[in-house]
Backbone bond lengths (Angstrom), bond angles and torsions (degrees), N, CA, C in turn:
res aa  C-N    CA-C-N  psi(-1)  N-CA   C-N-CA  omega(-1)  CA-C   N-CA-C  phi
1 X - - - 1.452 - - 1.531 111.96 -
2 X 1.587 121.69 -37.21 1.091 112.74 -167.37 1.924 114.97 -80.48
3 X 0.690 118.21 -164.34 1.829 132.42 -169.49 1.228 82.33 -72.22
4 X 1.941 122.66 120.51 1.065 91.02 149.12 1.750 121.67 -111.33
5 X 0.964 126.54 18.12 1.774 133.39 127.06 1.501 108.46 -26.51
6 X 1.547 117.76 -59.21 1.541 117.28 -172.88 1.428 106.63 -67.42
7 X 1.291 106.13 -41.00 1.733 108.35 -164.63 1.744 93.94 -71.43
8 X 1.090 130.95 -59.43 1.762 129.86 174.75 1.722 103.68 -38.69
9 X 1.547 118.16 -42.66 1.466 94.93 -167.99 1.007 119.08 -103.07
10 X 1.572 125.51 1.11 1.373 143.87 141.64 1.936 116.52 -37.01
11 X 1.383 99.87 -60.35 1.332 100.79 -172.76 1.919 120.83 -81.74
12 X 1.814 84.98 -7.40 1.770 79.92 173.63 1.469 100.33 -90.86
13 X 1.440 136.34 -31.54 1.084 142.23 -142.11 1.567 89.24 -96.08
14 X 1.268 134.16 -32.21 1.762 137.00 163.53 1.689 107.68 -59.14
15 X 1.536 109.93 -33.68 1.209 100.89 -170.01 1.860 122.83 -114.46
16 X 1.215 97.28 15.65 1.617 124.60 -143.59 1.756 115.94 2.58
17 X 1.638 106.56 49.60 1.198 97.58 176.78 1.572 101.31 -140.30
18 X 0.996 114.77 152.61 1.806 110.46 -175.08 1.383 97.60 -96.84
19 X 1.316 118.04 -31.89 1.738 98.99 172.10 1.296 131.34 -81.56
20 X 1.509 109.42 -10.26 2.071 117.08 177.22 1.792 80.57 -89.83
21 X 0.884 142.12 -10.51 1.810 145.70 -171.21 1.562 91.42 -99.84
22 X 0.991 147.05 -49.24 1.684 136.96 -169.78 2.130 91.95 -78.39
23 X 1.224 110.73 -39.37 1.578 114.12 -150.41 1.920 77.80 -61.59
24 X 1.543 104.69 -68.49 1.333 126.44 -156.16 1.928 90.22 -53.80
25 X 1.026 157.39 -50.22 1.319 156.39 -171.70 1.523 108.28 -93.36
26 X 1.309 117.55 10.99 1.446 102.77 178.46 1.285 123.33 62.92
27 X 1.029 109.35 24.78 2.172 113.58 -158.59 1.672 98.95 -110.07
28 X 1.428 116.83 161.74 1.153 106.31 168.05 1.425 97.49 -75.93
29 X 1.524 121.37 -164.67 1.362 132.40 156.82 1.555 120.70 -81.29
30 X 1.259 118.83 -47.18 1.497 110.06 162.75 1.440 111.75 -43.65
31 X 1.395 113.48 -60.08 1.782 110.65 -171.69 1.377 114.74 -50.55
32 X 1.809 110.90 -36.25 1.496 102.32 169.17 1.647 133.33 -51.49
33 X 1.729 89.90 -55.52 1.312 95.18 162.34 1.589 149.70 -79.63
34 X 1.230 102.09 14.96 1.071 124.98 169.66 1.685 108.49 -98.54
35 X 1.435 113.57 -49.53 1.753 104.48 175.30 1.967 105.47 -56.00
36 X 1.268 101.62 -16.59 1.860 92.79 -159.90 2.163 86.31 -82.13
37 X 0.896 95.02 -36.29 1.323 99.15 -158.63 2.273 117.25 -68.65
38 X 1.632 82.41 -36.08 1.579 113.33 148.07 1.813 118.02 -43.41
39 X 1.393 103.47 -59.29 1.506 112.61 179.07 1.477 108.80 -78.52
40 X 1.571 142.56 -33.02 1.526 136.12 174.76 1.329 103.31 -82.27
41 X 1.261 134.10 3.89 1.602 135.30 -164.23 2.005 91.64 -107.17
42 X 1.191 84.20 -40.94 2.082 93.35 164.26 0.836 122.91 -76.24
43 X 1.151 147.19 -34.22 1.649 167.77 160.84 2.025 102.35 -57.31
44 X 1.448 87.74 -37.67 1.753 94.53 -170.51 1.818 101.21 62.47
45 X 1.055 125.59 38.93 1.521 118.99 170.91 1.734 95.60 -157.15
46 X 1.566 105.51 164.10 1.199 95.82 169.78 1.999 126.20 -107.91
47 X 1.318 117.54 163.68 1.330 108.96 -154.64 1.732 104.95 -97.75
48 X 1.465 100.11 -39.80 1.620 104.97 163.28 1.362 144.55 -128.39
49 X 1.097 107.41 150.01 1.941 101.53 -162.59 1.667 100.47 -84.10
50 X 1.426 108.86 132.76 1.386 109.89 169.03 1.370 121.37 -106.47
51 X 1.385 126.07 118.00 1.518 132.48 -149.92 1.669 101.23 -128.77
52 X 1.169 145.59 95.31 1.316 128.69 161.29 1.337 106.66 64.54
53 X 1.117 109.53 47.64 1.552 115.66 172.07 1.589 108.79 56.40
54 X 1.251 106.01 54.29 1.542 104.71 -178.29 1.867 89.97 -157.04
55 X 1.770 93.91 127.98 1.929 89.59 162.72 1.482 112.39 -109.05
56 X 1.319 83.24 155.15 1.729 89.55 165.70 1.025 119.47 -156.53
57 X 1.580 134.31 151.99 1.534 148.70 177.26 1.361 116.74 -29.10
58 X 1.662 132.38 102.37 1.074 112.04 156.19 1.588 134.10 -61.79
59 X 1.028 120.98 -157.81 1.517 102.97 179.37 1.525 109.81 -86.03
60 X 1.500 99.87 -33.60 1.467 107.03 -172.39 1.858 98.26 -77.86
61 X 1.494 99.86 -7.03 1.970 80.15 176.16 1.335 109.80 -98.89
62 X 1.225 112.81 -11.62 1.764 132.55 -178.54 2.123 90.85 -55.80
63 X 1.355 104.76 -59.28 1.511 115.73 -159.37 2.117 90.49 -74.30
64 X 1.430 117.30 -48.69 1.422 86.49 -178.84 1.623 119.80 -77.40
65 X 1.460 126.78 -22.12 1.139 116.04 142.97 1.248 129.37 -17.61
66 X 1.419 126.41 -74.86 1.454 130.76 -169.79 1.197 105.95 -63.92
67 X 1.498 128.00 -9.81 1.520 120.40 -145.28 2.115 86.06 -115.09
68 X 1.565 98.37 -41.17 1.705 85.20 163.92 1.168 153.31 -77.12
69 X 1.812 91.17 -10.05 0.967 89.81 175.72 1.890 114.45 -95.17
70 X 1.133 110.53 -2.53 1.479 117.98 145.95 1.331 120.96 -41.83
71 X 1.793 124.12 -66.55 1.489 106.32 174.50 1.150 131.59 -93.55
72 X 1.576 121.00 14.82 1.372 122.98 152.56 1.427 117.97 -69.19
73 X 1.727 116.34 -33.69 1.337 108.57 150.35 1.361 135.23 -22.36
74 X 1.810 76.21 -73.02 2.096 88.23 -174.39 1.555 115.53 -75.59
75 X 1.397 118.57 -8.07 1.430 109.00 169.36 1.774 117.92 -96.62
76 X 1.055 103.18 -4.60 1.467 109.92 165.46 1.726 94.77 -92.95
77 X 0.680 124.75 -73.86 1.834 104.17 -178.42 1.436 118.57 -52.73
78 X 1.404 130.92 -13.46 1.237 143.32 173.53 1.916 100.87 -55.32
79 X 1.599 86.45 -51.64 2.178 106.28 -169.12 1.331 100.01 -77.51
80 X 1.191 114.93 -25.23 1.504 106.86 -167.75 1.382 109.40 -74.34
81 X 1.577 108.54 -51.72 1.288 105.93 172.58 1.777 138.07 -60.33
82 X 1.567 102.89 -31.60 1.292 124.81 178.97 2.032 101.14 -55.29
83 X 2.021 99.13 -57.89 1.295 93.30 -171.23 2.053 109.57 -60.56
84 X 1.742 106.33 -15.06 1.437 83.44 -162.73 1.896 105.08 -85.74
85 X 1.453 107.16 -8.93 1.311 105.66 -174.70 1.692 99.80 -80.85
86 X 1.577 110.71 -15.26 2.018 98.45 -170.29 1.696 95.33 -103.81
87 X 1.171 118.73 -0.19 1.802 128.05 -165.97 1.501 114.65 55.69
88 X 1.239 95.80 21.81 2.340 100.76 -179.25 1.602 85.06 -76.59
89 X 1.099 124.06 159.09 1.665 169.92 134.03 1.511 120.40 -115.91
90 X 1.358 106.14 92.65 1.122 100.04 146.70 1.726 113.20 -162.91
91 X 1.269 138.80 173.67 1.229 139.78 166.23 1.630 112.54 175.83
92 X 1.170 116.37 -141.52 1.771 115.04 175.61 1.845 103.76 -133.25
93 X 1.787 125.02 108.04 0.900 152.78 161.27 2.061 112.24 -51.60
94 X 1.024 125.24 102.72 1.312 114.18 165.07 1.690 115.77 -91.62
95 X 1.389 112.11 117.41 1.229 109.79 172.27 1.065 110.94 -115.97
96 X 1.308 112.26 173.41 1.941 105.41 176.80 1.757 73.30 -155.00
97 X 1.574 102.69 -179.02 1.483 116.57 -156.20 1.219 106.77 -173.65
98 X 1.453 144.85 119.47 1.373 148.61 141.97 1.701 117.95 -31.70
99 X 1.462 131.08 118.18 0.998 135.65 166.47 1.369 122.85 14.77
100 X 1.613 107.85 -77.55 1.540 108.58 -158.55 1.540 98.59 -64.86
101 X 1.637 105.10 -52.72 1.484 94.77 -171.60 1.322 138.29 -47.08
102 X 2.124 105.02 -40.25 1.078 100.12 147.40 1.530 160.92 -6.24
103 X 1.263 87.38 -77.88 1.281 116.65 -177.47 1.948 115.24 -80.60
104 X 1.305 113.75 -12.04 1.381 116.08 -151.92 1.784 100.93 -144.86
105 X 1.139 139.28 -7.70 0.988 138.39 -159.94 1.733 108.34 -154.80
106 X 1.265 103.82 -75.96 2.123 99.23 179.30 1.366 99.80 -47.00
107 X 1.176 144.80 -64.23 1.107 141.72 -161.19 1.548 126.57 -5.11
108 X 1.587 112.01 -60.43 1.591 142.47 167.08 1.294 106.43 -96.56
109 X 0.912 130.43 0.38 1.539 123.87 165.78 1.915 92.85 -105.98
110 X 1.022 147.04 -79.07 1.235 134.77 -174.33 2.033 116.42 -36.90
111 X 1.547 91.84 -28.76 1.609 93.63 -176.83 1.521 110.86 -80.16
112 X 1.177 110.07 -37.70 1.172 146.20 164.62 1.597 95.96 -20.61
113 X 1.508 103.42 -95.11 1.086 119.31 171.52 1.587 141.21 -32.91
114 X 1.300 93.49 -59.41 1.712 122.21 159.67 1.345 105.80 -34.10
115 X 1.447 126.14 -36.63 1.791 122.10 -169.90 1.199 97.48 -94.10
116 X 1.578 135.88 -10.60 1.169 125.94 179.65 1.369 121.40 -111.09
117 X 1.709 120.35 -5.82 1.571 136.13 151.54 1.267 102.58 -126.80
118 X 1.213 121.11 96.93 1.331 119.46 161.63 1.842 145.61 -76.85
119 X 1.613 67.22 -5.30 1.617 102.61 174.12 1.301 121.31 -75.92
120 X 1.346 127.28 -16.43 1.244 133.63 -153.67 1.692 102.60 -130.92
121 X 1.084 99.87 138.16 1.867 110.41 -154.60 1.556 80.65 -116.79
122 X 1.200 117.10 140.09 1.541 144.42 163.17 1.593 114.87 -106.24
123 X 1.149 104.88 125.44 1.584 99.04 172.75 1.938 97.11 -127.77
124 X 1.116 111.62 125.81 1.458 131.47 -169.54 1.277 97.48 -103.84
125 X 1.308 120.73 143.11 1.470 142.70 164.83 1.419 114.23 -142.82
126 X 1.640 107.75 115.91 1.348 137.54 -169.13 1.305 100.59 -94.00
127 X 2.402 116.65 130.05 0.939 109.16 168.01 1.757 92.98 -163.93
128 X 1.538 122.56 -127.23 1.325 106.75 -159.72 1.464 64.68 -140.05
129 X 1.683 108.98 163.24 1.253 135.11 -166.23 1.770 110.29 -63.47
130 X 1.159 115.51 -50.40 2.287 112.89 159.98 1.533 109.75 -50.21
131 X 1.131 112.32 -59.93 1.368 102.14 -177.27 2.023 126.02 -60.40
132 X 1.625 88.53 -34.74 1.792 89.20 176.21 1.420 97.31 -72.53
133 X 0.976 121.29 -44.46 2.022 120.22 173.66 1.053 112.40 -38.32
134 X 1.269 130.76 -35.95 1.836 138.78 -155.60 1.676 92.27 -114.26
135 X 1.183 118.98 -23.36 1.434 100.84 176.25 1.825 108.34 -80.30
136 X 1.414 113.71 -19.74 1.313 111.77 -170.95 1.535 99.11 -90.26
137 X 0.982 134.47 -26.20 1.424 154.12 167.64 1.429 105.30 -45.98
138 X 1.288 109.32 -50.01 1.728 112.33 -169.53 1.270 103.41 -114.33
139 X 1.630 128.67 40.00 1.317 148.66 175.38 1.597 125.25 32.51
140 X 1.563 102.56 21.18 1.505 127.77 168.64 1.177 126.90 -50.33
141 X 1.438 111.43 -41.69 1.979 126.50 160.35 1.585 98.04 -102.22
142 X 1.367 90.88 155.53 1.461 93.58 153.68 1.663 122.20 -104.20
143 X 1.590 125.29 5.82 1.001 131.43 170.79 1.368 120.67 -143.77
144 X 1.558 142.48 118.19 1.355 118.93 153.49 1.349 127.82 -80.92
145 X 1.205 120.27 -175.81 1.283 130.14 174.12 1.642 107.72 -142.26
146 X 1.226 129.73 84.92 1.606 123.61 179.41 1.647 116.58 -108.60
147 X 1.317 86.16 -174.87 1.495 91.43 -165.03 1.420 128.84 -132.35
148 X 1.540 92.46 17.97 1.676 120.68 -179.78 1.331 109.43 -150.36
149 X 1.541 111.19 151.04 1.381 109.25 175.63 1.126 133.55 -42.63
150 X 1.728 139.42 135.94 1.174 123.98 -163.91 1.917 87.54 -124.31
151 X 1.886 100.61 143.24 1.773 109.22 -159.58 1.234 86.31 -111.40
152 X 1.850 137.11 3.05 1.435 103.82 -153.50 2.166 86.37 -93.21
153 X 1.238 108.07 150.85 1.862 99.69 -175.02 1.287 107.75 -93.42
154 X 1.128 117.38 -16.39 1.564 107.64 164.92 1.368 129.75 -95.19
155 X 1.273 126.25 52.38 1.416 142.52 -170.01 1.394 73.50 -153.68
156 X 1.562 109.53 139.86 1.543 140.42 176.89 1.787 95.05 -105.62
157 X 1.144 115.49 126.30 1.559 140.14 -178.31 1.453 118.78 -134.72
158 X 1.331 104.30 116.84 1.405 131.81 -154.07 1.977 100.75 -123.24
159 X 1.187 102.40 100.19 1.876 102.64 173.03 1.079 105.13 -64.11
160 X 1.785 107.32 139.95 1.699 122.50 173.30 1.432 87.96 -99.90
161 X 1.372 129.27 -64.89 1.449 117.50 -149.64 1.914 105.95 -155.06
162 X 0.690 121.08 161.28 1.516 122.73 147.92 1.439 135.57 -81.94
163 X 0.871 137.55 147.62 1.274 125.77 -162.35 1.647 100.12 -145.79
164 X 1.346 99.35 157.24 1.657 81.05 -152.92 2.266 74.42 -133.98
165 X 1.039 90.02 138.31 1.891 114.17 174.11 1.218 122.21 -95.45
166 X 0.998 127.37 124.34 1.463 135.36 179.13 1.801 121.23 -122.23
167 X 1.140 118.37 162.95 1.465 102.29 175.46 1.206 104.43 -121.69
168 X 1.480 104.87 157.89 1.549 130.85 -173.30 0.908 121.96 -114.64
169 X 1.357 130.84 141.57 1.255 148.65 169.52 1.735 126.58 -135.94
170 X 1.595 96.65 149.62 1.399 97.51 153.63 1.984 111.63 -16.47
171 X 1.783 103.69 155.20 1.391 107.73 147.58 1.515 117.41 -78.44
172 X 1.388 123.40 -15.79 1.364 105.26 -165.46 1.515 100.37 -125.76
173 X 1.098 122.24 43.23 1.480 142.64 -157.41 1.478 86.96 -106.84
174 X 1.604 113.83 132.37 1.616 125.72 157.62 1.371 117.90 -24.86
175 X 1.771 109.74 -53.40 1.040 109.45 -173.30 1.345 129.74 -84.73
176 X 0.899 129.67 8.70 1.674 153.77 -175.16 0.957 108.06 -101.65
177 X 1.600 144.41 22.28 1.166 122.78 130.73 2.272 107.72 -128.43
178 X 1.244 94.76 30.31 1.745 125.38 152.44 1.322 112.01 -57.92
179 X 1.548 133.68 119.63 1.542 115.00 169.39 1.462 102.94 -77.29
180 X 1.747 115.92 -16.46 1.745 86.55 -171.57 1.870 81.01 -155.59
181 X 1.299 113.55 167.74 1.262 123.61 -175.69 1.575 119.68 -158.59
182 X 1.710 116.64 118.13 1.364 119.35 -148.74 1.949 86.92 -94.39
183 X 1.106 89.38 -176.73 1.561 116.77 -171.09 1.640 96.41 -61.49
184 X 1.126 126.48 -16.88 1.607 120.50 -153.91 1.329 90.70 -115.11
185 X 1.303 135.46 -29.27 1.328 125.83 -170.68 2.214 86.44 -80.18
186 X 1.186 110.21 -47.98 1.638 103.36 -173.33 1.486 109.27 -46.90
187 X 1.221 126.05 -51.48 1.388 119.71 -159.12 1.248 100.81 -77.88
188 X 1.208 130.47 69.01 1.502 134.96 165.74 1.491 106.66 -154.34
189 X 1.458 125.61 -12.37 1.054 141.16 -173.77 1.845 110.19 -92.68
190 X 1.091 113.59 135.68 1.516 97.32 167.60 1.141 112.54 -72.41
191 X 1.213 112.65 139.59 1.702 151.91 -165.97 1.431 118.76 -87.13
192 X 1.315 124.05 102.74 1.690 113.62 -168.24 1.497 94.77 -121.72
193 X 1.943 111.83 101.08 1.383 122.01 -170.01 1.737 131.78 -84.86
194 X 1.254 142.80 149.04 1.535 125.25 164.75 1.701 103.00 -65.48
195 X 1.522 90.80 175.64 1.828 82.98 171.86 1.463 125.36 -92.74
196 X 1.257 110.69 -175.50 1.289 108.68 169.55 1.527 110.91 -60.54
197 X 1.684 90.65 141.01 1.985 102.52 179.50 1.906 120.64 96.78
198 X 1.970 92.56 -7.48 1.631 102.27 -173.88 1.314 87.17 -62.64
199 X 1.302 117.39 162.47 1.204 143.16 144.50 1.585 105.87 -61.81
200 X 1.141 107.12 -58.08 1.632 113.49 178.11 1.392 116.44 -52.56
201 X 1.411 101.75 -45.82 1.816 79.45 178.46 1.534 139.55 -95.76
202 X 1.926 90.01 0.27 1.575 107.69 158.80 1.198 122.62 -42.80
203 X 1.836 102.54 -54.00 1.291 107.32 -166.14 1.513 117.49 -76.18
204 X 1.588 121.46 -22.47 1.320 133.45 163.95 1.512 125.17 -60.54
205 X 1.233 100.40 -38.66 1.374 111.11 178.83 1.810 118.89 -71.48
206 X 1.611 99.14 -41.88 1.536 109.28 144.58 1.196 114.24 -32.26
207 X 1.297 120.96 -64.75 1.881 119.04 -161.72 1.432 106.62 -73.79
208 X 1.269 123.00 -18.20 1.144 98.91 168.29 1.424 139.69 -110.85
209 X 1.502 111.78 -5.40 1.258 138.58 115.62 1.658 117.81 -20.28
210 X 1.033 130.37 -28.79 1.641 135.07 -174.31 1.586 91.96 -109.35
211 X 1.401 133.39 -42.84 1.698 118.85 174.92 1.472 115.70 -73.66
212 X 1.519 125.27 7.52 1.203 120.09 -159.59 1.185 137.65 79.12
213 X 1.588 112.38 26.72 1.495 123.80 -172.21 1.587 95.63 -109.43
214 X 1.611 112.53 157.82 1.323 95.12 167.63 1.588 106.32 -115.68
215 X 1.213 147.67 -177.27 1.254 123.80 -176.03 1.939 97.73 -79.54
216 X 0.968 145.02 25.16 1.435 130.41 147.47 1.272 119.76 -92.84
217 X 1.318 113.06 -6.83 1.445 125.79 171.17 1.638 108.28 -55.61
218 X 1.312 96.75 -33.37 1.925 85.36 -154.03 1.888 92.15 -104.38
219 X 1.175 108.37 151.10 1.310 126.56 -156.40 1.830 96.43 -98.18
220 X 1.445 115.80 84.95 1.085 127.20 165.14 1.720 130.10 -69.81
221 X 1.146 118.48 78.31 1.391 114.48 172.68 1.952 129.76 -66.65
222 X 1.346 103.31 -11.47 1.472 105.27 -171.75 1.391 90.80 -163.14
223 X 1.261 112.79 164.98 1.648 126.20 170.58 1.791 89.16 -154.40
224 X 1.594 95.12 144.59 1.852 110.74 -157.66 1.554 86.09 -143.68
225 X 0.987 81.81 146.38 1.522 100.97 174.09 1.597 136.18 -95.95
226 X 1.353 108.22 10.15 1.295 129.05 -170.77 1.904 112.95 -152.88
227 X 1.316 111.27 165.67 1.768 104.75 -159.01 1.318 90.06 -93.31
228 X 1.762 111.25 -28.02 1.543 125.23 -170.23 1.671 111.03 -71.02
229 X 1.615 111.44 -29.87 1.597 111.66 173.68 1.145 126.57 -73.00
230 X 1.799 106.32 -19.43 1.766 124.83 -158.92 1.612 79.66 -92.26
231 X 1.323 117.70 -50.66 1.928 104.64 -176.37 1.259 111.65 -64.82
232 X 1.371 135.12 -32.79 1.480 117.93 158.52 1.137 141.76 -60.83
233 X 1.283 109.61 -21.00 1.491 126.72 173.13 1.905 115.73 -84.82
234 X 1.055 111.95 -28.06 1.195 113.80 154.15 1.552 143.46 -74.61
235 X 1.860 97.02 -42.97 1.247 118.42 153.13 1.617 98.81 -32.53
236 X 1.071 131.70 -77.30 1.738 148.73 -135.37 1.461 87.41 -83.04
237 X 1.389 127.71 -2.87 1.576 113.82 -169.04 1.473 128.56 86.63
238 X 0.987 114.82 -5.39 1.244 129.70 -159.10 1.838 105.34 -69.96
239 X 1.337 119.60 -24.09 1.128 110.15 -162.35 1.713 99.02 173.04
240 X 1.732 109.90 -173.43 1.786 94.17 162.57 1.344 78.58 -150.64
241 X 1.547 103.19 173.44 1.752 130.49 -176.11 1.658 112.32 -156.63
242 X 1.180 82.36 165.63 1.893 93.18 173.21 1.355 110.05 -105.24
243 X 1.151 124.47 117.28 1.667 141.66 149.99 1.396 127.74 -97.50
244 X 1.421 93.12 177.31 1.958 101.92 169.80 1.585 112.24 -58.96
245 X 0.784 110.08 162.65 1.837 113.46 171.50 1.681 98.86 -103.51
246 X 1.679 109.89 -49.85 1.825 94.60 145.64 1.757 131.14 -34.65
247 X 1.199 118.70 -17.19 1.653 110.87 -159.53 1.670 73.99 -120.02
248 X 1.168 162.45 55.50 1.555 150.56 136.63 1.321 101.84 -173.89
249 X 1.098 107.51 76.36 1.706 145.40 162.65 1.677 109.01 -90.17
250 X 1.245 101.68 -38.77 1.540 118.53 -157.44 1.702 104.16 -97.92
251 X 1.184 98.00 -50.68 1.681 105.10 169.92 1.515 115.80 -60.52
252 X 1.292 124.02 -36.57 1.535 112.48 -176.85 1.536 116.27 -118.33
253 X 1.826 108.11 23.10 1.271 100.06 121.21 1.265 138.41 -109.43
254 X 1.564 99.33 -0.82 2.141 89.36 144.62 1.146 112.08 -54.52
255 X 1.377 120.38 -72.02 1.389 131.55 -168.02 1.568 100.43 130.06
256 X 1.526 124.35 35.85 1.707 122.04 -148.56 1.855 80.51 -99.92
257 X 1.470 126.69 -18.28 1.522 105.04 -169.65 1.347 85.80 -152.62
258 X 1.935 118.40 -168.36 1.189 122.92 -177.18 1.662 106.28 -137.72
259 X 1.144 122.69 148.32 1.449 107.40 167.49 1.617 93.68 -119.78
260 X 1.383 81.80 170.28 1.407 109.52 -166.93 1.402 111.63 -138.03
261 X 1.238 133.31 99.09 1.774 140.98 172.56 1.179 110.93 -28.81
262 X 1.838 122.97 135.45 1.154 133.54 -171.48 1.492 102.15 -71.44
263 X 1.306 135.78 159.75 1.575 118.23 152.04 2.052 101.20 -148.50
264 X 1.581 86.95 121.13 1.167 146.08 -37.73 1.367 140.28 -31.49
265 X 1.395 139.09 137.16 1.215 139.47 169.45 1.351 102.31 -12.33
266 X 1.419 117.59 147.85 1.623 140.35 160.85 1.878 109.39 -121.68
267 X 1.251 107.75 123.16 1.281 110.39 -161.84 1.670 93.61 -146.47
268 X 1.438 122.49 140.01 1.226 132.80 156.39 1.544 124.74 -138.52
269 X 1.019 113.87 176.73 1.521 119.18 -171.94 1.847 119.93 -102.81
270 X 1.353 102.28 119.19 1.566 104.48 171.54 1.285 100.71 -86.99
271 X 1.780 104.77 121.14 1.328 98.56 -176.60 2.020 119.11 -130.35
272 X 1.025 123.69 131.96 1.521 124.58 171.63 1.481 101.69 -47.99
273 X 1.525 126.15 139.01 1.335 126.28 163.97 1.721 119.45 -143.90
274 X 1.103 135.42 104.03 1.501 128.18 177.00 1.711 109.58 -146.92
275 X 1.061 108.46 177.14 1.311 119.87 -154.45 1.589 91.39 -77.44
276 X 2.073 113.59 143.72 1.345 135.78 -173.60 1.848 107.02 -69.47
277 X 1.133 103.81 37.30 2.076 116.32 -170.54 1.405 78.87 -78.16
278 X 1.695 102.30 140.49 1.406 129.36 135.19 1.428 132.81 -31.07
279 X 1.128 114.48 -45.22 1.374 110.44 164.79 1.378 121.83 -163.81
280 X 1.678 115.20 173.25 1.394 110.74 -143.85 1.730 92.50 -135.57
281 X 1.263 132.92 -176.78 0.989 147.74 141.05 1.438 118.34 -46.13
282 X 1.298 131.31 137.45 1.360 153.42 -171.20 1.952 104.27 -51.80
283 X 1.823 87.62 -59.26 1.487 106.34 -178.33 1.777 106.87 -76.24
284 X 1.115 130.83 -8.34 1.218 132.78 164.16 1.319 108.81 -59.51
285 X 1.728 125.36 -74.31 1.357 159.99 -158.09 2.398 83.39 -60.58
286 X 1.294 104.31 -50.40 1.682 92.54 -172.85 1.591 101.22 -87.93
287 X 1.114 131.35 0.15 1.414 129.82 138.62 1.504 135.87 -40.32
288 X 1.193 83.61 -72.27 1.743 111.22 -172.34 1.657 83.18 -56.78
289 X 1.619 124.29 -65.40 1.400 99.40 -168.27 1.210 120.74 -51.43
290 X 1.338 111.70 -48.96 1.443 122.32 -179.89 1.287 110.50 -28.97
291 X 1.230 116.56 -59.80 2.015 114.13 -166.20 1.217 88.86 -82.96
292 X 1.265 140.39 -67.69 1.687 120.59 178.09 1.705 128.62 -12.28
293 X 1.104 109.30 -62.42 1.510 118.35 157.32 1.591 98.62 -77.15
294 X 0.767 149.47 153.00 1.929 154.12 -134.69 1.239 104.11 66.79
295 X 1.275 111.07 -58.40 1.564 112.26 -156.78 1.971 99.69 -72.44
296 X 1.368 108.28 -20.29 1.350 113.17 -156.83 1.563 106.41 -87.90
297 X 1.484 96.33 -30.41 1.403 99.90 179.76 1.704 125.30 -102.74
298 X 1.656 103.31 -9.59 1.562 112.29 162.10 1.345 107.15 -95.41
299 X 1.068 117.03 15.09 1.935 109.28 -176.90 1.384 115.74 -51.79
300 X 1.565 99.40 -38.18 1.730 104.76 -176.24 1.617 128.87 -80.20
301 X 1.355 116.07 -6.00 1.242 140.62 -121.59 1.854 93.69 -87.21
302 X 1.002 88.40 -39.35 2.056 103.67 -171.82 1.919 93.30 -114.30
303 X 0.927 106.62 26.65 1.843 96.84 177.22 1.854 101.85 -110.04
304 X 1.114 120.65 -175.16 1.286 149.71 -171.27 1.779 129.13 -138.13
């Protein structure tokens, strides 16, 4: 229903780029720039200055800016209310998600869900914990899901769960038959790392940073980009690492590796993250409860 001229120059003018504005709307880039050019051709003035491959707000786009994003307000509370007086839910959810969770957690919670709004289409985008931060940052999702502390203060952050880390090894590894193993016995072991930007290995790199290690301490042979490559690579001998105890559920009831208890505990936070906006989508708001209760009742699920 709403402008969609307004809705195109809304989302370049949030993102000041016409190509994170075609990605984020599904649009080509001509079509973007062609709806913006549609709306300053009505205006008879133009809305942004193009400088060296860089846009920015004219003054007169500064004032319709502020002014749309006023009735995207009131037409999102317009729907919200309409769907809560007819009880419909439905629309299109953007989530994005850090690795482990991905892969190890939404799975049955999105399906979950899905049988109970079927109306409502999810589109997920998989990446590493900076980048899902920066996509909610530049209002690309409308929700994250991470897996490390998030510092930026204007993003509202909401804990799903704790998640508790363990390290892995070979089966026939020294340390695999250890009930628990501190930071000092690891850094002698070859080291099989996430990459730069994991959430996962922020928070690892923290812990050992907190025993007095610095990250050259620990004897890095590989860095992988996935929790599923670091268990094969260990599986195979290759090395050991710290993961989720959520992400090798599956491996040690084969029996393909071993974990071994942090000491002290290693624990981080699964956490909800999106922008501090007034208001949200209908199917957002029965989301958020949704994993709230999920999160409340699998909390224990990967603990000890």
């Amino acid at each position: 229903m709403a402008d969609r001229r307004l809705q195109v120059f809304h989302t370049v003018a949030r993102l000041l780029s016409f190509t994170k504005a075609a990605e984020a709307l599904h649009m080509t880039q001509p079509a973007v720039t062609f709806q913006v050019r549609q709306l300053e051709e009505y205006f008879n003035t133009r809305l942004f200055d193009r400088t060296h491959n860089r846009i920015s707000l004219t003054e007169v786009g500064e004032q319709v800016f502020h002014y749309a994003e006023k009735i995207f307000e009131q037409y999102t509370l317009m729907e919200n209310t309409v769907k809560e007086m007819t009880g419909d839910i439905n629309g299109v959810l953007l989530l994005g998600a850090s690795t482990t969770i991905a892969e190890y957690m939404l799975p049955a919670l999105l399906g979950d869900f899905k049988n109970q709004y079927p109306e409502v289409k999810i589109r997920l985008k998989v990446s590493n914990t900076d980048e899902i931060v920066s996509m909610v940052e530049n209002n690309a999702i409308d929700l994250g899901v991470v897996e490390a502390p998030v510092t930026n203060k204007s993003l509202f952050v909401e804990l799903c769960r704790m998640d508790q880390l363990v390290a892995i090894v070979p089966t026939n590894h020294p340390l695999a038959l250890r009930p628990t193993v501190s930071a000092k016995d690891l850094i002698t072991c070859p080291y099989i790392s996430r990459e730069e930007g994991s959430g996962t290995r922020e928070v690892i790199m923290d812990y050992f940073n907190h025993a007095g290690f610095s990250n050259y301490d620990l004897n890095i042979i590989m860095e992988l980009g996935s929790s599923e490559a670091i268990k094969g690579a260990v599986t195979s001998g290759m090395g050991i690492s710290i993961l989720s105890r959520a992400a090798i559920q599956k491996e040690l009831q084969l029996g393909t590796l071993r974990e071994v208890n942090l000491d002290p505990p290693l624990e981080r936070p699964f956490s909800f993250v999106r922008q501090k906006q007034k208001f949200r989508l209908r199917a957002m708001e029965e989301l958020m409860k949704f994993a709230h209760s999920y999160c409340c009742i699998h909390a224990h699920d990967y603990s000890q």
